[in-house]
mmJSON file of the N, C-alpha and C atoms, coordinates in Angstrom:
{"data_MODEL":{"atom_site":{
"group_PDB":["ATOM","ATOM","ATOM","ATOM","ATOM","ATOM","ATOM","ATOM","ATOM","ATOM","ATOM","ATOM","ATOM","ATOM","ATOM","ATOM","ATOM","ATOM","ATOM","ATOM","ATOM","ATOM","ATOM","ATOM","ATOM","ATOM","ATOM","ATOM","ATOM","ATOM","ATOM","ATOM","ATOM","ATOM","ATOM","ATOM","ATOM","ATOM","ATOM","ATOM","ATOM","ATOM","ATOM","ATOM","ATOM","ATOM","ATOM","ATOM","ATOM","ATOM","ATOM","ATOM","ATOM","ATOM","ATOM","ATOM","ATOM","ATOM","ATOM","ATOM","ATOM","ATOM","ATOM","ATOM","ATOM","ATOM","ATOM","ATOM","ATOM","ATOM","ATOM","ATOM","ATOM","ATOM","ATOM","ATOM","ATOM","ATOM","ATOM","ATOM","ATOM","ATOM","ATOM","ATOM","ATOM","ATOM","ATOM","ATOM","ATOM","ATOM","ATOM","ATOM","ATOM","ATOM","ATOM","ATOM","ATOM","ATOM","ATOM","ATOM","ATOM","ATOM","ATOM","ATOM","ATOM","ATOM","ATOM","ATOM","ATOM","ATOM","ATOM","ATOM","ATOM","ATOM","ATOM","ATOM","ATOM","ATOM","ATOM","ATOM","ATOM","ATOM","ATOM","ATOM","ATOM","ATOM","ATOM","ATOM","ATOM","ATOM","ATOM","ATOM","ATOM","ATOM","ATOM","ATOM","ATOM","ATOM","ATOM","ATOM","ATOM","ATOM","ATOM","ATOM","ATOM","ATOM","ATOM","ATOM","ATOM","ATOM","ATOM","ATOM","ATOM","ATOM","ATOM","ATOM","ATOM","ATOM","ATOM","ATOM","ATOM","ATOM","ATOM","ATOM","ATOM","ATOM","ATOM","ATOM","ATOM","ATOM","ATOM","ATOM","ATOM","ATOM","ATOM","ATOM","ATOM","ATOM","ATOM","ATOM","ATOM","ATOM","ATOM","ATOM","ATOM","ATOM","ATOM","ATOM","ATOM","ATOM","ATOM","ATOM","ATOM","ATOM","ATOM","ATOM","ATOM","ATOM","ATOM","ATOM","ATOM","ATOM","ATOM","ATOM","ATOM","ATOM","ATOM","ATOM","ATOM","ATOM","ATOM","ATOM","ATOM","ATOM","ATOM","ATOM","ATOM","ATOM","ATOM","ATOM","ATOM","ATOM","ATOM","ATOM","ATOM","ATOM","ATOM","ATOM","ATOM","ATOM","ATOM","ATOM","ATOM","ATOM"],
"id":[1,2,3,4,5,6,7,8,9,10,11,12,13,14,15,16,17,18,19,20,21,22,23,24,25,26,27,28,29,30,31,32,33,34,35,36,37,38,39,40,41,42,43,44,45,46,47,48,49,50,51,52,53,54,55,56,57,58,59,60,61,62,63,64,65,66,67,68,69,70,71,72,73,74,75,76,77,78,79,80,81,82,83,84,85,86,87,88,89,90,91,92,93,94,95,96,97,98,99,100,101,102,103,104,105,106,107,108,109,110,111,112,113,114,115,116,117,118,119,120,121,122,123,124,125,126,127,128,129,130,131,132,133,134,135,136,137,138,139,140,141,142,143,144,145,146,147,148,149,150,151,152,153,154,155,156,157,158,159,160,161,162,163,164,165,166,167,168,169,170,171,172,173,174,175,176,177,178,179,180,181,182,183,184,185,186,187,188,189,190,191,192,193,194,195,196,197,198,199,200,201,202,203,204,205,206,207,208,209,210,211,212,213,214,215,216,217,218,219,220,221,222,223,224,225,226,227,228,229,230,231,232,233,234],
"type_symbol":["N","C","C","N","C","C","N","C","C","N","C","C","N","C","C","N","C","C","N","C","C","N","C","C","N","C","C","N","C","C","N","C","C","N","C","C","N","C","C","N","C","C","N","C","C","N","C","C","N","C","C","N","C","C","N","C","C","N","C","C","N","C","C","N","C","C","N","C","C","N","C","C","N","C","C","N","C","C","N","C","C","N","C","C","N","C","C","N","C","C","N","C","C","N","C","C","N","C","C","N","C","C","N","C","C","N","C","C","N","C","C","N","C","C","N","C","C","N","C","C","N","C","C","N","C","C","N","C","C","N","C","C","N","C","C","N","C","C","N","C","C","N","C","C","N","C","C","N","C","C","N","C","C","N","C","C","N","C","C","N","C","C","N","C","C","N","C","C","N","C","C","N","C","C","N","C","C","N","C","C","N","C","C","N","C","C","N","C","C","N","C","C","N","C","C","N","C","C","N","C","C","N","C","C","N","C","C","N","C","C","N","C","C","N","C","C","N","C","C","N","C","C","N","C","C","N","C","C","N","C","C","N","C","C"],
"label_atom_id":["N","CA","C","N","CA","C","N","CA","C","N","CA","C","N","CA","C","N","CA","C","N","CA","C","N","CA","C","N","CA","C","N","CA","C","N","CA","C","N","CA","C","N","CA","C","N","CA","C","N","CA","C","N","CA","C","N","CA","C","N","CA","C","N","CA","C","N","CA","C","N","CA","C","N","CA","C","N","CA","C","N","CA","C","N","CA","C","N","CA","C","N","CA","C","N","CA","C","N","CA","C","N","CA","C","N","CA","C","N","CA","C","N","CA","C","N","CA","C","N","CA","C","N","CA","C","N","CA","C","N","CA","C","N","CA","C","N","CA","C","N","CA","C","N","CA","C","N","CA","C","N","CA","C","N","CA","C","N","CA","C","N","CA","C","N","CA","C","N","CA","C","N","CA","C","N","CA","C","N","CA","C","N","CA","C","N","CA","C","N","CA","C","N","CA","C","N","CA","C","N","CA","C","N","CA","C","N","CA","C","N","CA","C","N","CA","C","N","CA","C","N","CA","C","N","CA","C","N","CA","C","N","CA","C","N","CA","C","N","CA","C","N","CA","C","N","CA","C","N","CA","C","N","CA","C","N","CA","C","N","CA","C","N","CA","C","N","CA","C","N","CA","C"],
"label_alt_id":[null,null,null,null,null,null,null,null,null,null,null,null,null,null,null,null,null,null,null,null,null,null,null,null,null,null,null,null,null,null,null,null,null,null,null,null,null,null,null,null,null,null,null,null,null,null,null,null,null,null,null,null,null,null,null,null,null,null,null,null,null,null,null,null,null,null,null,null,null,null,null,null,null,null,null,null,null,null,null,null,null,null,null,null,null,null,null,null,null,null,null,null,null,null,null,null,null,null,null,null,null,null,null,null,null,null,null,null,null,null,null,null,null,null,null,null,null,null,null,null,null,null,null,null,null,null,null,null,null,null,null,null,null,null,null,null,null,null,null,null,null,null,null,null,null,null,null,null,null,null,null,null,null,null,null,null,null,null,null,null,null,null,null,null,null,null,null,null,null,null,null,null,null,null,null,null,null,null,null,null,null,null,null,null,null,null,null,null,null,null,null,null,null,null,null,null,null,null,null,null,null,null,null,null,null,null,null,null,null,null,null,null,null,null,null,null,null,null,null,null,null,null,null,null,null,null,null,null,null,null,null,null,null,null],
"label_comp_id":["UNK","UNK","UNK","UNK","UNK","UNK","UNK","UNK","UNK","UNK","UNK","UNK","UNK","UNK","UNK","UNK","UNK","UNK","UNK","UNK","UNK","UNK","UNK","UNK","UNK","UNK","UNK","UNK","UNK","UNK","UNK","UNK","UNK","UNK","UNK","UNK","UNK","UNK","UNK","UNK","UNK","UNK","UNK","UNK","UNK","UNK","UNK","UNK","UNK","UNK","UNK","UNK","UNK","UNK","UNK","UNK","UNK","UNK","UNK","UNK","UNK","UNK","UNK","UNK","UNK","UNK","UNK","UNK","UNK","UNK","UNK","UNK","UNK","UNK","UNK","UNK","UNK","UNK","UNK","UNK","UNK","UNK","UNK","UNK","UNK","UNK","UNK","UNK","UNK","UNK","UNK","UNK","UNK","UNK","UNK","UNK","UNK","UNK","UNK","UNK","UNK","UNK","UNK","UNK","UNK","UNK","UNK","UNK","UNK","UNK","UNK","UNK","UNK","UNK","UNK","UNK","UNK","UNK","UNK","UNK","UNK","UNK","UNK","UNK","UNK","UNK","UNK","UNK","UNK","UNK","UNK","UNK","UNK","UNK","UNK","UNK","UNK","UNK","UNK","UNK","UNK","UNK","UNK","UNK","UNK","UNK","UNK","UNK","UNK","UNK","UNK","UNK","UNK","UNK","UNK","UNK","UNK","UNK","UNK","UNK","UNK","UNK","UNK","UNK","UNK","UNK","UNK","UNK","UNK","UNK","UNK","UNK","UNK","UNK","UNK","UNK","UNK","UNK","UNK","UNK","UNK","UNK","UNK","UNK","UNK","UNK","UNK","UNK","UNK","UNK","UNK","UNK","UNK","UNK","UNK","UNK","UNK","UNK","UNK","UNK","UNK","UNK","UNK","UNK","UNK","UNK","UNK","UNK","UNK","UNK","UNK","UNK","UNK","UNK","UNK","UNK","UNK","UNK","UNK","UNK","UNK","UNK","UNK","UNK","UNK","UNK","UNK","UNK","UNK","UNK","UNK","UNK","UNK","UNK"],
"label_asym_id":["A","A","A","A","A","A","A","A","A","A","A","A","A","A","A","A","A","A","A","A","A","A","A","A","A","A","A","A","A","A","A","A","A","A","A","A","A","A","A","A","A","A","A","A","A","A","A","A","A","A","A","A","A","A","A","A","A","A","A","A","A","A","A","A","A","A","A","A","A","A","A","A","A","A","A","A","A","A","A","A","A","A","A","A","A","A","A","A","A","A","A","A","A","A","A","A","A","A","A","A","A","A","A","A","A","A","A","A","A","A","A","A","A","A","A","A","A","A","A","A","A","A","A","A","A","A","A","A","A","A","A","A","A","A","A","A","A","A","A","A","A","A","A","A","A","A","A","A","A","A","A","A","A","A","A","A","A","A","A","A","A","A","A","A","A","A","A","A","A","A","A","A","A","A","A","A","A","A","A","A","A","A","A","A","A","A","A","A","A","A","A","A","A","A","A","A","A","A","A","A","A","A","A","A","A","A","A","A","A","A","A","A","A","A","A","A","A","A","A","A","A","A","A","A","A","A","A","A","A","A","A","A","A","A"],
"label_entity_id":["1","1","1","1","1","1","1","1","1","1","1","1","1","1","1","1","1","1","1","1","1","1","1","1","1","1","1","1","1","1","1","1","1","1","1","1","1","1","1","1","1","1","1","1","1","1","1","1","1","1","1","1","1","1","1","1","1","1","1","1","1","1","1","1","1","1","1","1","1","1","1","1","1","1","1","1","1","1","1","1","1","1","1","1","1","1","1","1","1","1","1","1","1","1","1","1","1","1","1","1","1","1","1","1","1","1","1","1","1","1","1","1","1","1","1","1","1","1","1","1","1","1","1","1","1","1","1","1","1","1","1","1","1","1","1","1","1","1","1","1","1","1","1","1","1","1","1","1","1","1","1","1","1","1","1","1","1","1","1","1","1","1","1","1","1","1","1","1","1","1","1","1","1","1","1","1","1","1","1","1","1","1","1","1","1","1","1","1","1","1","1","1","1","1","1","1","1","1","1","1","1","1","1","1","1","1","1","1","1","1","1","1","1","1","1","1","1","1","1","1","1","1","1","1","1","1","1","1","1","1","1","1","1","1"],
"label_seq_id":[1,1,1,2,2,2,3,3,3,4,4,4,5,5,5,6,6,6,7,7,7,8,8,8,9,9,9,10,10,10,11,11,11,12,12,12,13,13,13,14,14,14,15,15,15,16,16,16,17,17,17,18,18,18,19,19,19,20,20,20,21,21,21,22,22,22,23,23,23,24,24,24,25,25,25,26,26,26,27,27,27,28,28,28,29,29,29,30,30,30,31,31,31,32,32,32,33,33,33,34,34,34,35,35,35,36,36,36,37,37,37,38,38,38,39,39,39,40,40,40,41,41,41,42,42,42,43,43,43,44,44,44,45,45,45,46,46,46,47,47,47,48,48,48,49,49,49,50,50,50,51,51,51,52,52,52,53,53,53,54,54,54,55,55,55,56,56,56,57,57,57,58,58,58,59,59,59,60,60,60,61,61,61,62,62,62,63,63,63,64,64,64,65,65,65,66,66,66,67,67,67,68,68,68,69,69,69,70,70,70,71,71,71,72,72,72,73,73,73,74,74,74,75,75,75,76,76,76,77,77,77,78,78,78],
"pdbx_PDB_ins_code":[null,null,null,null,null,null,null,null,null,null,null,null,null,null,null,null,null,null,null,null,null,null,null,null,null,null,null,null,null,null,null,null,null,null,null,null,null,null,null,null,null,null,null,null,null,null,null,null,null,null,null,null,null,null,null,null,null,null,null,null,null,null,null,null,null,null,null,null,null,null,null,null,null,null,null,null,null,null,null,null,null,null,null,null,null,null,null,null,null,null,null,null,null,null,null,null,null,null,null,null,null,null,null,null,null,null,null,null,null,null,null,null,null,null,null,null,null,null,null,null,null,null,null,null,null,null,null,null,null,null,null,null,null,null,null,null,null,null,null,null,null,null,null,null,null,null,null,null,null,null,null,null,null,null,null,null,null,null,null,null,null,null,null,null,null,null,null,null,null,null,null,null,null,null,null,null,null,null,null,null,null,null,null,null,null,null,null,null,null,null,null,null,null,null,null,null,null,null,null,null,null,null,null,null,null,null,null,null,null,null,null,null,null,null,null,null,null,null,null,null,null,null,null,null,null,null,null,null,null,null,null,null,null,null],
"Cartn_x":[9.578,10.768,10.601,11.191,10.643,11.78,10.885,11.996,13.413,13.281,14.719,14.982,16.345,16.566,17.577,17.352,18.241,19.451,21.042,22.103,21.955,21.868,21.912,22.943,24.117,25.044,24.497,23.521,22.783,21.847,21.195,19.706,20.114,19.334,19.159,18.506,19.127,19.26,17.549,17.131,15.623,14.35,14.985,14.022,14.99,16.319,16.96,16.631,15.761,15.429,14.262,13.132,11.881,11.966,12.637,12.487,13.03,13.899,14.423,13.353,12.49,11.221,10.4,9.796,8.934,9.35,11.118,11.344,11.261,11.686,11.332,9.88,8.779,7.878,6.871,7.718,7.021,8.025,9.636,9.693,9.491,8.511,8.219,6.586,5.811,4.8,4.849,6.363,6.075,5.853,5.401,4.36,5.587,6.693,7.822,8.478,8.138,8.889,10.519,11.075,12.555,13.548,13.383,14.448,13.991,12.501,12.39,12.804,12.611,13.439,14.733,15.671,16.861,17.405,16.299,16.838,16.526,15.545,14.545,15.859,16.856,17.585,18.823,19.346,20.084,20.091,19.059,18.69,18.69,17.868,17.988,19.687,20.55,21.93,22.552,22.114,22.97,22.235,20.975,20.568,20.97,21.047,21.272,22.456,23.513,25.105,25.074,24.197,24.029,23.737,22.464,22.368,23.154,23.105,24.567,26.05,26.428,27.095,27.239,25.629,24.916,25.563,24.225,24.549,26.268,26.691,28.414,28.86,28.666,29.479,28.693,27.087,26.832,27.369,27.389,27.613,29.559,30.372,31.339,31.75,30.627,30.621,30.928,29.198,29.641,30.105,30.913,31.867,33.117,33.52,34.856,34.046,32.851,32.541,32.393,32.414,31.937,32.935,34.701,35.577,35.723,35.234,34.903,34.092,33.733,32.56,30.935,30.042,28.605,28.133,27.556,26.556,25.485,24.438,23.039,23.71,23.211,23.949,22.561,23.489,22.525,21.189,20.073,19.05,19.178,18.868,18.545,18.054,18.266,17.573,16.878,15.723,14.447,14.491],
"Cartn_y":[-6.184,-6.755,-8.271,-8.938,-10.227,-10.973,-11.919,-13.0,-13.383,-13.985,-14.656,-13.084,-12.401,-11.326,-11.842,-11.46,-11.847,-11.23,-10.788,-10.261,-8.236,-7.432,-6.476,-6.628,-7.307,-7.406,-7.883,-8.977,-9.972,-9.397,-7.906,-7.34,-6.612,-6.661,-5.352,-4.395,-3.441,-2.052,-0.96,-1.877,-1.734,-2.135,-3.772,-4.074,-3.935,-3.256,-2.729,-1.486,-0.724,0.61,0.07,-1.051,-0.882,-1.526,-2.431,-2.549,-1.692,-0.522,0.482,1.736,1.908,2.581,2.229,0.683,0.066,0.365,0.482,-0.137,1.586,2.803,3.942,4.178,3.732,3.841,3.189,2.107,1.894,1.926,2.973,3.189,4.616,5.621,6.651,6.935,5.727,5.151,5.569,5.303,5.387,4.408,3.299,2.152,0.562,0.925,-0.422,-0.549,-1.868,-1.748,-1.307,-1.07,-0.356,-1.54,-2.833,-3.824,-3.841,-3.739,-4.406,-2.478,-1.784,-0.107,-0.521,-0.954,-1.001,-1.705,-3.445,-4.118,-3.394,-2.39,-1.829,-0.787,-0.499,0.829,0.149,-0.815,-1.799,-2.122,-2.988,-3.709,-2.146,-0.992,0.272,0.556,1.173,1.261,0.408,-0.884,-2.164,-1.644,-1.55,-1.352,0.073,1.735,2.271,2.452,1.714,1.5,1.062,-0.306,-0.893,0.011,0.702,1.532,2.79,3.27,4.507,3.586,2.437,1.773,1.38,1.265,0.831,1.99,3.293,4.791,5.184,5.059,5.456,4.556,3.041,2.846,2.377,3.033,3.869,4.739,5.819,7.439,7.244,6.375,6.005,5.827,4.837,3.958,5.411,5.851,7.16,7.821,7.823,9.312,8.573,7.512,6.712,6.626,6.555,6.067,7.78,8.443,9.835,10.568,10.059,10.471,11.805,11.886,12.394,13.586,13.708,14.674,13.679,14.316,13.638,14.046,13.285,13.863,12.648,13.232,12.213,11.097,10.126,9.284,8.892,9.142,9.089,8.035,8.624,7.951,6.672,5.391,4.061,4.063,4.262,4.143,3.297,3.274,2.432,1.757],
"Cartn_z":[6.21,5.614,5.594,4.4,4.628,5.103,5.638,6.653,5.837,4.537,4.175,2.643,3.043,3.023,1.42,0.251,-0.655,-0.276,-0.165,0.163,-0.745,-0.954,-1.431,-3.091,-2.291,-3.574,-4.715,-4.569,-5.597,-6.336,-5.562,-6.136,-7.272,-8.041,-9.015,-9.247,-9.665,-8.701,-8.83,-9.521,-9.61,-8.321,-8.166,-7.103,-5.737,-5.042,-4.721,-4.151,-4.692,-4.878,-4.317,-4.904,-4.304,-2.977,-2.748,-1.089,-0.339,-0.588,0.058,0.139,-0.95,-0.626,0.49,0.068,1.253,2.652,2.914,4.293,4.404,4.04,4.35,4.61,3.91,4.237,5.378,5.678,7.271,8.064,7.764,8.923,9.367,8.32,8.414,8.882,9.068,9.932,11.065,11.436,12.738,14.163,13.325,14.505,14.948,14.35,14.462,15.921,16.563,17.309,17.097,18.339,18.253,17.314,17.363,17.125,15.929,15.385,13.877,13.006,14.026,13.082,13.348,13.821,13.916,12.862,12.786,11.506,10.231,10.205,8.894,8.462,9.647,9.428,8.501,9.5,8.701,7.304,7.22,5.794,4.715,4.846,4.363,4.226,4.974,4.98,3.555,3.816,3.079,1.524,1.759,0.368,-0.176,0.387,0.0,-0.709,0.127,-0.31,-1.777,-1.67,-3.181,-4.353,-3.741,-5.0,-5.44,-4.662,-4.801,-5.532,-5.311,-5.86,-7.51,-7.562,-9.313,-9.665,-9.263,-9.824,-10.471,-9.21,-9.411,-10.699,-11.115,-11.712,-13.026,-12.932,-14.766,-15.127,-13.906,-14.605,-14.73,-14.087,-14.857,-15.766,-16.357,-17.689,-18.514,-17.816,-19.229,-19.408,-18.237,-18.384,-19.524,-19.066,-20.057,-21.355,-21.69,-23.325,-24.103,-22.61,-23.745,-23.21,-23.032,-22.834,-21.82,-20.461,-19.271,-19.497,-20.526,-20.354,-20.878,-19.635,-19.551,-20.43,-21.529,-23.148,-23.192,-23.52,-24.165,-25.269,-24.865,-25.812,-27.03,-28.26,-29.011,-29.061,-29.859,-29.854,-30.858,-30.858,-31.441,-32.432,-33.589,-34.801,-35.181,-35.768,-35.976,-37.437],
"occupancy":[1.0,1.0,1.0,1.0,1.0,1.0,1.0,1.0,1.0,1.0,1.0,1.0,1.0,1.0,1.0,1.0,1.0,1.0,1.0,1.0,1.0,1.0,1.0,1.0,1.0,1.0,1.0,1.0,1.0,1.0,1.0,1.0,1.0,1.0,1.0,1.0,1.0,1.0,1.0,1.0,1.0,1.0,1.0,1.0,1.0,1.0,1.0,1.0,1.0,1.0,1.0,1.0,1.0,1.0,1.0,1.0,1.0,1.0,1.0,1.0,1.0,1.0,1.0,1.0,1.0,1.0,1.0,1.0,1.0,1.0,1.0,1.0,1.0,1.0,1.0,1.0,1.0,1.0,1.0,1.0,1.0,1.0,1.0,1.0,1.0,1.0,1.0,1.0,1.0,1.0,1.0,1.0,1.0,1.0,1.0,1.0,1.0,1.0,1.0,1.0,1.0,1.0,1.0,1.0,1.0,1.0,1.0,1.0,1.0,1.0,1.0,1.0,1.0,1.0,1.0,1.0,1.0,1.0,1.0,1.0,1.0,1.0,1.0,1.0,1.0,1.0,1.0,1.0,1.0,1.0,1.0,1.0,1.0,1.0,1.0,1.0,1.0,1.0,1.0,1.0,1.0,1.0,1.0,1.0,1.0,1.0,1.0,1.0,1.0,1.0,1.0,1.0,1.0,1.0,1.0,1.0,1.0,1.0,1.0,1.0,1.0,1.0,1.0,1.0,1.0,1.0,1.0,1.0,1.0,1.0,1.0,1.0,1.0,1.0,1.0,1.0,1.0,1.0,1.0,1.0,1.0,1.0,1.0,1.0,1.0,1.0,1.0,1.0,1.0,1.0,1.0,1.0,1.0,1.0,1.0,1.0,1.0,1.0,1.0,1.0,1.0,1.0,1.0,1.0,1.0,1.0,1.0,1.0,1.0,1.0,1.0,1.0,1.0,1.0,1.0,1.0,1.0,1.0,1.0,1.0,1.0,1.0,1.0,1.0,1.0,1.0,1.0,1.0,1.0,1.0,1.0,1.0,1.0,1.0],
"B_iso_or_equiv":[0.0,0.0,0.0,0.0,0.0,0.0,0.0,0.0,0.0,0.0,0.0,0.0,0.0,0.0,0.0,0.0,0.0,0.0,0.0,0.0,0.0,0.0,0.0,0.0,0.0,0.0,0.0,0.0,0.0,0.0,0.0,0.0,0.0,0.0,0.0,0.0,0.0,0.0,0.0,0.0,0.0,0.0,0.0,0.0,0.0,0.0,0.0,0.0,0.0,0.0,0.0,0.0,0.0,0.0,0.0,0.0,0.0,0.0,0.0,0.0,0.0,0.0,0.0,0.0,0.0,0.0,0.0,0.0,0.0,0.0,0.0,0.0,0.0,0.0,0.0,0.0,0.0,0.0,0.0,0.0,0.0,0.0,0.0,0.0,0.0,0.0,0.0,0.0,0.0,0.0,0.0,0.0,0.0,0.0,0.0,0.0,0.0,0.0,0.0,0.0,0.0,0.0,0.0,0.0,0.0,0.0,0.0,0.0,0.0,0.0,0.0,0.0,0.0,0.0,0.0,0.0,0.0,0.0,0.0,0.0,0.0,0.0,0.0,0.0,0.0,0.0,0.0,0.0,0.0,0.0,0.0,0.0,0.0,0.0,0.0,0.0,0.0,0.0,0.0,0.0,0.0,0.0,0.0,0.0,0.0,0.0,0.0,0.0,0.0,0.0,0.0,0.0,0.0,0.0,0.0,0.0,0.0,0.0,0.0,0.0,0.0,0.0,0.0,0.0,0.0,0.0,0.0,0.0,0.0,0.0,0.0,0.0,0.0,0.0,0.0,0.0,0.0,0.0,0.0,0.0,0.0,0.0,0.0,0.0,0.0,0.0,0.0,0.0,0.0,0.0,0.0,0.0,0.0,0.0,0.0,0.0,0.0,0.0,0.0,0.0,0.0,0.0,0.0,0.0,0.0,0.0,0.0,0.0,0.0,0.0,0.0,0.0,0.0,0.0,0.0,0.0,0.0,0.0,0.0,0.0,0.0,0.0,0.0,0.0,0.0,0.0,0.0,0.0,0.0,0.0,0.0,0.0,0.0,0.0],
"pdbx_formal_charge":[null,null,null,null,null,null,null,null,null,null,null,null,null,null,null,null,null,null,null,null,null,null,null,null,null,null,null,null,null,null,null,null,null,null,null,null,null,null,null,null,null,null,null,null,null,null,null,null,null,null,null,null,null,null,null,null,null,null,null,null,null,null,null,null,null,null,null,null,null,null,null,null,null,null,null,null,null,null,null,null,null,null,null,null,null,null,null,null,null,null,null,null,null,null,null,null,null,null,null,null,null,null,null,null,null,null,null,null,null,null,null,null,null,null,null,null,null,null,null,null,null,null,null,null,null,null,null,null,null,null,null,null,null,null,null,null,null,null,null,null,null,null,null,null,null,null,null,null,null,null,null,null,null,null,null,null,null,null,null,null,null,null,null,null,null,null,null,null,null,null,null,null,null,null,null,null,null,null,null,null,null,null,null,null,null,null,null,null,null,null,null,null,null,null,null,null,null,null,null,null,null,null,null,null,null,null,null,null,null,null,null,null,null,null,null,null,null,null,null,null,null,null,null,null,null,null,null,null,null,null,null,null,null,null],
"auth_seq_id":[1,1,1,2,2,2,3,3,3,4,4,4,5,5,5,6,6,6,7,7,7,8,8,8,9,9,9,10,10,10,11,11,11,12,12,12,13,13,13,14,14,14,15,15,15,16,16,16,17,17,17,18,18,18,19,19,19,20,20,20,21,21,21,22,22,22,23,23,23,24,24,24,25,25,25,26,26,26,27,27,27,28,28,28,29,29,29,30,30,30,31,31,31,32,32,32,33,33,33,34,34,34,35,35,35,36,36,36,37,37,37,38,38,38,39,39,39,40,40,40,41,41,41,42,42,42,43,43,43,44,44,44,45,45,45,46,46,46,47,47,47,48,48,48,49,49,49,50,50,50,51,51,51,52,52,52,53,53,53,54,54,54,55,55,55,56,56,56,57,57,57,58,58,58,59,59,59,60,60,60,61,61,61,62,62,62,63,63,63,64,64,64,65,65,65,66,66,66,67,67,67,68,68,68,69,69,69,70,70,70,71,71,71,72,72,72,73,73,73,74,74,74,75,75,75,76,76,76,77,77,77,78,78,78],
"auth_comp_id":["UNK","UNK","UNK","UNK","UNK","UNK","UNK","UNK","UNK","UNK","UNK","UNK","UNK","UNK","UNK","UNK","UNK","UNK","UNK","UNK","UNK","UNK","UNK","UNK","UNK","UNK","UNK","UNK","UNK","UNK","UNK","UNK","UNK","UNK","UNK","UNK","UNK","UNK","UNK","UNK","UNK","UNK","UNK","UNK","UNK","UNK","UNK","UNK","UNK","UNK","UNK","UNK","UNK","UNK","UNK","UNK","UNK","UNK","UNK","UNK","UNK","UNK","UNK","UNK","UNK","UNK","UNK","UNK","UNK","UNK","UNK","UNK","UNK","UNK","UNK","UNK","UNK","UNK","UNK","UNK","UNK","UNK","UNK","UNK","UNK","UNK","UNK","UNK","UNK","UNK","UNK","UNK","UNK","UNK","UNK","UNK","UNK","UNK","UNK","UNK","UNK","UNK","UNK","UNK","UNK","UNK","UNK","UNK","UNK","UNK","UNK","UNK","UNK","UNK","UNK","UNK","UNK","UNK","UNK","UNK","UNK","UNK","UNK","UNK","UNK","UNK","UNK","UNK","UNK","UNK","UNK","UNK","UNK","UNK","UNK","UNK","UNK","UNK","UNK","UNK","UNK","UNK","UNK","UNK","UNK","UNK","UNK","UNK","UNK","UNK","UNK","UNK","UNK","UNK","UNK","UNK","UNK","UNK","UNK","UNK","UNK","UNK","UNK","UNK","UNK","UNK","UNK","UNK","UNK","UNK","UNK","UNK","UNK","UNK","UNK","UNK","UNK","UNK","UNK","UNK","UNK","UNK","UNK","UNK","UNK","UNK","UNK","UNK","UNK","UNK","UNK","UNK","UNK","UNK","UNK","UNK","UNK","UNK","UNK","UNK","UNK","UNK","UNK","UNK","UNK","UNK","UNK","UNK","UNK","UNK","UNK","UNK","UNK","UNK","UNK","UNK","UNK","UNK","UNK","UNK","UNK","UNK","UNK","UNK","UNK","UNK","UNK","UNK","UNK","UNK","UNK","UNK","UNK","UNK"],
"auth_asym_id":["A","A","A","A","A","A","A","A","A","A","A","A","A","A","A","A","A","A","A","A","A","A","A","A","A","A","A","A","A","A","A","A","A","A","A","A","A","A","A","A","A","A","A","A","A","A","A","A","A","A","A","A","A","A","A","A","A","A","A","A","A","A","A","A","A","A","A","A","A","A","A","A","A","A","A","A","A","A","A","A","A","A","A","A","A","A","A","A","A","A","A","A","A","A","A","A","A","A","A","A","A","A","A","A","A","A","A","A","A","A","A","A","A","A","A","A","A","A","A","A","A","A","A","A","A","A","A","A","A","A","A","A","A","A","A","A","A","A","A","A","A","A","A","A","A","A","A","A","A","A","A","A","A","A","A","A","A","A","A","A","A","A","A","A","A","A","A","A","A","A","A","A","A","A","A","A","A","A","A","A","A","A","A","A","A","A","A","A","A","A","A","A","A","A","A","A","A","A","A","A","A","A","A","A","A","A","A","A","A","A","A","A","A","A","A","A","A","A","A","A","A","A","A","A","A","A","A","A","A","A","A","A","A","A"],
"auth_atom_id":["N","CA","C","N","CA","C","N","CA","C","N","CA","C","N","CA","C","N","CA","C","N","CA","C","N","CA","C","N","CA","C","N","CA","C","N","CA","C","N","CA","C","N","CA","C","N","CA","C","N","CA","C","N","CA","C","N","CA","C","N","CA","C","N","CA","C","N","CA","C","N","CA","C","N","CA","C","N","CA","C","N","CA","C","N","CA","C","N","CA","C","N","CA","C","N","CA","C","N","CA","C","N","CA","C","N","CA","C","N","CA","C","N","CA","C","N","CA","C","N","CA","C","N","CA","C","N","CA","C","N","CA","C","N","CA","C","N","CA","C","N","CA","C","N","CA","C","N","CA","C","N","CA","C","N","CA","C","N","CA","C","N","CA","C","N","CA","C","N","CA","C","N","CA","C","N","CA","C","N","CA","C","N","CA","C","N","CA","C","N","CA","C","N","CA","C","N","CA","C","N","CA","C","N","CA","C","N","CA","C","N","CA","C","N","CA","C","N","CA","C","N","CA","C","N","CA","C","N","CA","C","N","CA","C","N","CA","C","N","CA","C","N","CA","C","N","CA","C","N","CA","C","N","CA","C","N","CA","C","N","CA","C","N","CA","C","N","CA","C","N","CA","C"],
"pdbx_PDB_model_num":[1,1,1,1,1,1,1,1,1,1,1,1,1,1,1,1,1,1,1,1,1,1,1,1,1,1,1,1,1,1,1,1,1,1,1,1,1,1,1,1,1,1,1,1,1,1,1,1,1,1,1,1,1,1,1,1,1,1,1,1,1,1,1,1,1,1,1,1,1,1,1,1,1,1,1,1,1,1,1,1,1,1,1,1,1,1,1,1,1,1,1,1,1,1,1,1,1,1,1,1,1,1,1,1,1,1,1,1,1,1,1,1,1,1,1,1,1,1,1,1,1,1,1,1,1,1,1,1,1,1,1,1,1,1,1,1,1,1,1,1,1,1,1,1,1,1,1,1,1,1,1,1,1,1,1,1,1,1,1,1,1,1,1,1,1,1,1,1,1,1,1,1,1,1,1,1,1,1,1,1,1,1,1,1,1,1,1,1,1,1,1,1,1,1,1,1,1,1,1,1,1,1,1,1,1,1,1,1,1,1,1,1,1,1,1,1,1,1,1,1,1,1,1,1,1,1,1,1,1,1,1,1,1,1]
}}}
């Protein structure tokens, strides 16, 4: 995890997602001391919230634009 931590609220929900991979993956290593898994669990928590947060308020979007039922939204014409 790197030393100066951007806030979760600020990330986007892309690179959000990839430091929440990374920190699962070394803390599924195994090899962390107890305090830097505790902060790894932390910083994880804060980020998962974030993204479950993004998620919730796309599949919102679309539920209000495609009047509460979920449909493929049409394809972009060329």
């Amino acid at each position: 995890m790197p030393k100066t931590t951007v806030p979760a609220d600020d990330m986007a929900f892309e690179k959000a997602l990839e430091e929440l991979e990374a920190i699962v993956a070394r803390m599924e290593d195994g090899k962390l001391p107890l305090e830097e898994s505790l902060a790894a669990y932390q910083r994880g928590a804060e980020l998962l919230r974030h993204c479950e947060g993004k998620l919730s308020a796309a599949q919102a979007r679309i539920s209000v634009l495609e009047g509460e039922a979920l449909k493929d939204l049409p394809a972009a014409e060329s």
